[in-house]
C-alpha positions as CSV (number, residue, x, y, z in Angstrom):
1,X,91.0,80.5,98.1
2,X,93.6,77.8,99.0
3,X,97.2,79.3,99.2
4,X,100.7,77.6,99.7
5,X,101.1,79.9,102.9
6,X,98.7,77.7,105.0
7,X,102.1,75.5,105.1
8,X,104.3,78.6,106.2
9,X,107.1,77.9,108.6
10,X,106.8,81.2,110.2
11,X,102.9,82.2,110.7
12,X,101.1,85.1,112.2
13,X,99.6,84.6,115.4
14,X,97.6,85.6,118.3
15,X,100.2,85.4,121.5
16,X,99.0,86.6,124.9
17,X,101.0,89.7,124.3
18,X,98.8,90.5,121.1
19,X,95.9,93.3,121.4
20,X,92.7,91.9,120.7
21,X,90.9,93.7,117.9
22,X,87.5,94.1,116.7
23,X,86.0,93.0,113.3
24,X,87.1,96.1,111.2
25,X,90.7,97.8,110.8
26,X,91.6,100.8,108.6
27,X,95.0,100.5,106.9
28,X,96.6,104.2,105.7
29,X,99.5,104.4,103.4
30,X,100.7,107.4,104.3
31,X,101.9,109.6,107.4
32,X,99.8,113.0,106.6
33,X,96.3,110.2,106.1
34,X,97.1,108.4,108.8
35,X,96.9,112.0,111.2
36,X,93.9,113.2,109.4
37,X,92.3,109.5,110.1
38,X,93.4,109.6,113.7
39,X,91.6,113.2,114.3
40,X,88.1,111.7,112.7
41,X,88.2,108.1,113.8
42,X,89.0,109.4,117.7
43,X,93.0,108.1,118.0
44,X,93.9,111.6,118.7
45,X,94.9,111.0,122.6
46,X,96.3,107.5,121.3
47,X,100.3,107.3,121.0
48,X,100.1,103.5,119.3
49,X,102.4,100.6,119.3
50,X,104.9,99.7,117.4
51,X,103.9,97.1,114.5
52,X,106.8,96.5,112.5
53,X,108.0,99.9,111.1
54,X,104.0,100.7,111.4
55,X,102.3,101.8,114.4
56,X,98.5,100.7,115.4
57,X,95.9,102.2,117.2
58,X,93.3,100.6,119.1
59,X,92.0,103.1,121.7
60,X,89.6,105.1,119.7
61,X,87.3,107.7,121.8
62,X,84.8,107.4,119.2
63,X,84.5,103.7,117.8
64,X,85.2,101.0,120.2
65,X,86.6,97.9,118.9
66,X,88.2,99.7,115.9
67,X,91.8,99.4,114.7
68,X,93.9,102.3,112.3
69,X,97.4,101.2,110.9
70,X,99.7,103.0,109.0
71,X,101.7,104.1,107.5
72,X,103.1,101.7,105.1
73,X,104.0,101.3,101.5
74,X,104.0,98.4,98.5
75,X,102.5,95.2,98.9
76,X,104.8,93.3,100.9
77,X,104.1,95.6,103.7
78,X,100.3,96.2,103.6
79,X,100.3,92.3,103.6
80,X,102.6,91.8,106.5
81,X,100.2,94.3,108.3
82,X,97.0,92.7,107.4
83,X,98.3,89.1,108.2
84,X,98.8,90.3,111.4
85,X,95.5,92.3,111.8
86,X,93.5,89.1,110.9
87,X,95.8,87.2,112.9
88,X,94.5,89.5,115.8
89,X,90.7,89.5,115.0
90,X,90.0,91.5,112.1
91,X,87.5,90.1,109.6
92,X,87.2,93.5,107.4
93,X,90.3,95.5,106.3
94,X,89.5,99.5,104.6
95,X,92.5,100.4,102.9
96,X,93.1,104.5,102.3
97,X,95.7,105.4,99.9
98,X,97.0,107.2,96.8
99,X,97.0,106.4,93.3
100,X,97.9,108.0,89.9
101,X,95.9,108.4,86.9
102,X,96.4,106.6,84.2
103,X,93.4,107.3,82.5
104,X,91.6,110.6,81.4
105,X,88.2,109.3,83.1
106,X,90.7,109.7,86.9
107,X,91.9,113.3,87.6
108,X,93.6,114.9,90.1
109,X,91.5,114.8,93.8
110,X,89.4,112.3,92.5
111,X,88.3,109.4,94.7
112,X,88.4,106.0,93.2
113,X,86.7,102.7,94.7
114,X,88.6,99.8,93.2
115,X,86.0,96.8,92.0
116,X,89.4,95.1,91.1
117,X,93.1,95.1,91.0
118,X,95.3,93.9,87.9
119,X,98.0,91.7,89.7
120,X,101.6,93.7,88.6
121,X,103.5,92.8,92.1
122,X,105.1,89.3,93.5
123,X,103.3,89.2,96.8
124,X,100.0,88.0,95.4
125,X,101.7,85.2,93.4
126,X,102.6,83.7,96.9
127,X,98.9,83.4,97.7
128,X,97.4,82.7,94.4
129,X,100.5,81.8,92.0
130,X,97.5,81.5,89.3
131,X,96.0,84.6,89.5
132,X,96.2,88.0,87.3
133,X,93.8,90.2,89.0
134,X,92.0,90.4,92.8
135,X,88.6,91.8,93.7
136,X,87.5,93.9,96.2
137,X,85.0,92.3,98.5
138,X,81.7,93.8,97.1
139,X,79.3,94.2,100.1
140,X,82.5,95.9,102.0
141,X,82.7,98.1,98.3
142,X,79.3,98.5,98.6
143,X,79.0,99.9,102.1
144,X,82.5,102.2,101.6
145,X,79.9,102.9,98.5
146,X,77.9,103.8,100.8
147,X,79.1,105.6,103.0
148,X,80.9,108.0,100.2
149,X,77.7,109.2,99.5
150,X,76.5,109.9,102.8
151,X,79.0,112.6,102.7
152,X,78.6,113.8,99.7
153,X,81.5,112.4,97.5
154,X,81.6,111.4,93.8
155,X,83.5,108.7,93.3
156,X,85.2,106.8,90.1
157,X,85.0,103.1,90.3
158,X,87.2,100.5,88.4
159,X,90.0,98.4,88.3
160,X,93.6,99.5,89.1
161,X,97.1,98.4,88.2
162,X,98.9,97.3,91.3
163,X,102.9,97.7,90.6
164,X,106.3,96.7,92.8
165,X,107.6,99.3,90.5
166,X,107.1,102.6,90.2
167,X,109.8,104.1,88.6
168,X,109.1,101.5,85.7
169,X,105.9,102.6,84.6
170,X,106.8,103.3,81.3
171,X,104.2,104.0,78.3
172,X,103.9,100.3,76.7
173,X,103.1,99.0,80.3
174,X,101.0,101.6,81.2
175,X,99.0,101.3,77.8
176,X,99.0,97.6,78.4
177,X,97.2,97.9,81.9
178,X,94.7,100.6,80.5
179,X,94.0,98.2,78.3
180,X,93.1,95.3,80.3
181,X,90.9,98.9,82.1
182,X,92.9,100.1,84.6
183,X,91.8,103.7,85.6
184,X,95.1,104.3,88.0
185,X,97.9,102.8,89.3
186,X,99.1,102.2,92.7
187,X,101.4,99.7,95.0
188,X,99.0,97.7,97.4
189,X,95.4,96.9,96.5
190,X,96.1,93.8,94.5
191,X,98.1,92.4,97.0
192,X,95.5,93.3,100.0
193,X,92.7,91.9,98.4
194,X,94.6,88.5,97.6
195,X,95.6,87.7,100.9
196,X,91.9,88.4,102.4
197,X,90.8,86.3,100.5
198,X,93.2,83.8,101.4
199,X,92.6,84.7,104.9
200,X,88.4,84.2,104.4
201,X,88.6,88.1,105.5
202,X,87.4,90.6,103.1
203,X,89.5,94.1,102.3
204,X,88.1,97.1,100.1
205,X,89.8,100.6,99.0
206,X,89.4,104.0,98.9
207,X,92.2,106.4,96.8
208,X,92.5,109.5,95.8
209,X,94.4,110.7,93.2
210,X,97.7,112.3,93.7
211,X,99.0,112.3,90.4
212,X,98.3,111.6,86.5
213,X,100.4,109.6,83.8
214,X,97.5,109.2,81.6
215,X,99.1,111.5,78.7
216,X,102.2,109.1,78.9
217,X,104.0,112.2,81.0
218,X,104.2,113.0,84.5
219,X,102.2,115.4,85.8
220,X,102.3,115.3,89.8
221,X,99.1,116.9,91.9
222,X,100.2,116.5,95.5
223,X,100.4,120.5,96.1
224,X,97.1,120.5,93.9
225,X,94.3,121.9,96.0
226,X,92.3,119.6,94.9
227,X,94.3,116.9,95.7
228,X,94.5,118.1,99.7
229,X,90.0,118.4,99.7
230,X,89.6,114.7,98.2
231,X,92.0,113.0,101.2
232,X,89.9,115.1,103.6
233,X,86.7,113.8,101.7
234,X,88.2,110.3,101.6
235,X,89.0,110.6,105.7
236,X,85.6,111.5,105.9
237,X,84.3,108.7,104.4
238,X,85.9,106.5,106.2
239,X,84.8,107.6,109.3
240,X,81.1,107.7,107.8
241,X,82.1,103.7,107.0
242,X,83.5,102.9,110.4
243,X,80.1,104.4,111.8
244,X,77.3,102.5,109.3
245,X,75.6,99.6,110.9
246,X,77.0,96.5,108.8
247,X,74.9,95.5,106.3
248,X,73.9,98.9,105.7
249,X,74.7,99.4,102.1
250,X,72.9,101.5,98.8
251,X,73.2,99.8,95.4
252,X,76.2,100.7,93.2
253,X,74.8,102.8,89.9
254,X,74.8,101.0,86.6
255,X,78.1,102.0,84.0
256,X,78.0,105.7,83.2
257,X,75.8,107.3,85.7
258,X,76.6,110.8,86.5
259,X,79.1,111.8,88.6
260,X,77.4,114.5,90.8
261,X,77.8,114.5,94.2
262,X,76.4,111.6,96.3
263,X,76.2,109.7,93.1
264,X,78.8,107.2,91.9
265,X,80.6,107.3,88.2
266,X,81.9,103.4,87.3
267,X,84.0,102.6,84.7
268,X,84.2,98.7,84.0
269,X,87.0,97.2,83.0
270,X,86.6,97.4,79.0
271,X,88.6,96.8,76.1
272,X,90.5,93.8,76.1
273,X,88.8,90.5,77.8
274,X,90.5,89.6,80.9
275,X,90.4,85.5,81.6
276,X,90.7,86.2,84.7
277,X,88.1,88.7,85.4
């Protein structure tokens, strides 16, 4: 993907004061996933750096060459924090974070792999002023695919709607984006997967589901108990991920296979065609 930014004044870069990272990074959104991914990935003993309003670990105990940054929130940030992470040697970028609901298929602790993400944000248009959706990478989907099963984790997969705005998702827009078959909505994803692209890097996602707007009301799950098991499932995963040999990925299931555990339940992006699918 050719962006305008490859003419940036101001670029990331590698300086001799920069860390030198491995291929993978894992991006977390939030403070409390950011802990529970330091305790399984091995950044326990690791204080970080600062990087920007961020911090990033490097030293893991468990996985050498492995990065974990967070938190952050909204697309402008993940990005800055990914441009810098590639800038430093990452070629694969995880993403853990939340989302809500804003269809009936998603509930509350559910995890969700996005296939896609429907561009609602201004960062993207930056990279790819053209575009009105971004894709995961699919062998990194397939692998995080992967390693969901492994420990035993259902998960929904789908498009999701990727807003600047959250206290503007009001019932026409959010009908609009379930439309074009967004399953949930959430702040960062679209943007992610544009600029990895852009970079020639490749980013997939992993949410769970904190809240649910699909009945066109509010209903937030972030005391829900379920809620609190699917980010410890979703940490899990990730460390499963960070530990599977590249490459080492299952197939995804076709549209509407069963959502027991180990299995995966996709939703594709239905109803109304999407030119830019």
């Amino acid at each position: 993907m050719k962006s305008a930014c490859r003419e940036a004044i101001v670029r990331p870069a590698r300086t001799s004061r920069s860390p030198r990272l491995g291929p993978l990074a894992v991006m977390a959104a939030t403070e409390p996933d950011v802990a529970l991914l330091r305790a399984e990935l091995g950044f326990a003993e690791d204080p970080g750096r600062p990087l920007h309003i961020s911090r990033l670990y490097t030293a893991s105990t468990r996985i050498p060459g492995l990065a974990l940054a967070g938190p952050l929130v909204g697309a402008p940030h993940a990005v800055m924090l990914a441009e810098n992470l590639i800038a430093w040697g990452s070629r694969e970028i995880v993403f853990c974070g939340w989302c809500g609901a804003v269809s009936p298929r998603a509930g509350i602790g559910d995890l969700l792999l996005p296939t896609a993400a429907l561009i609602d944000e201004g960062t993207s248009r930056h990279y790819a002023p053209r575009r009105r959706r971004s894709a995961a990478d699919p062998a990194l989907r397939g692998r995080l695919a992967a390693s969901c099963r492994a420990v035993g984790a259902a998960a929904l997969c789908g498009a999701v709607w990727t807003t600047d705005a959250p206290f503007c998702e009001t019932p026409s827009r959010l009908t609009a984006f379930r439309g074009r078959g967004a399953l949930a909505v959430e702040m960062e994803c679209s943007a992610l997967f544009t600029v990895c692209a852009a970079r020639e890097a490749a980013a997939a996602a992993l949410l769970v589901v904190s809240d649910d707007l699909s009945g066109l009301t509010w209903r937030p799950g972030f005391r829900d108990p379920r809620f609190s098991r699917g980010r410890r499932l979703a940490a899990r995963a990730v460390a499963a991920f960070c530990r599977l040999p590249p490459g080492e990925a299952g197939p995804i299931p076709a549209p509407g296979a069963a959502g027991a555990p180990g299995r995966l339940r996709r939703a594709e992006d239905a109803a109304t065609p999407d030119p830019e699918r």
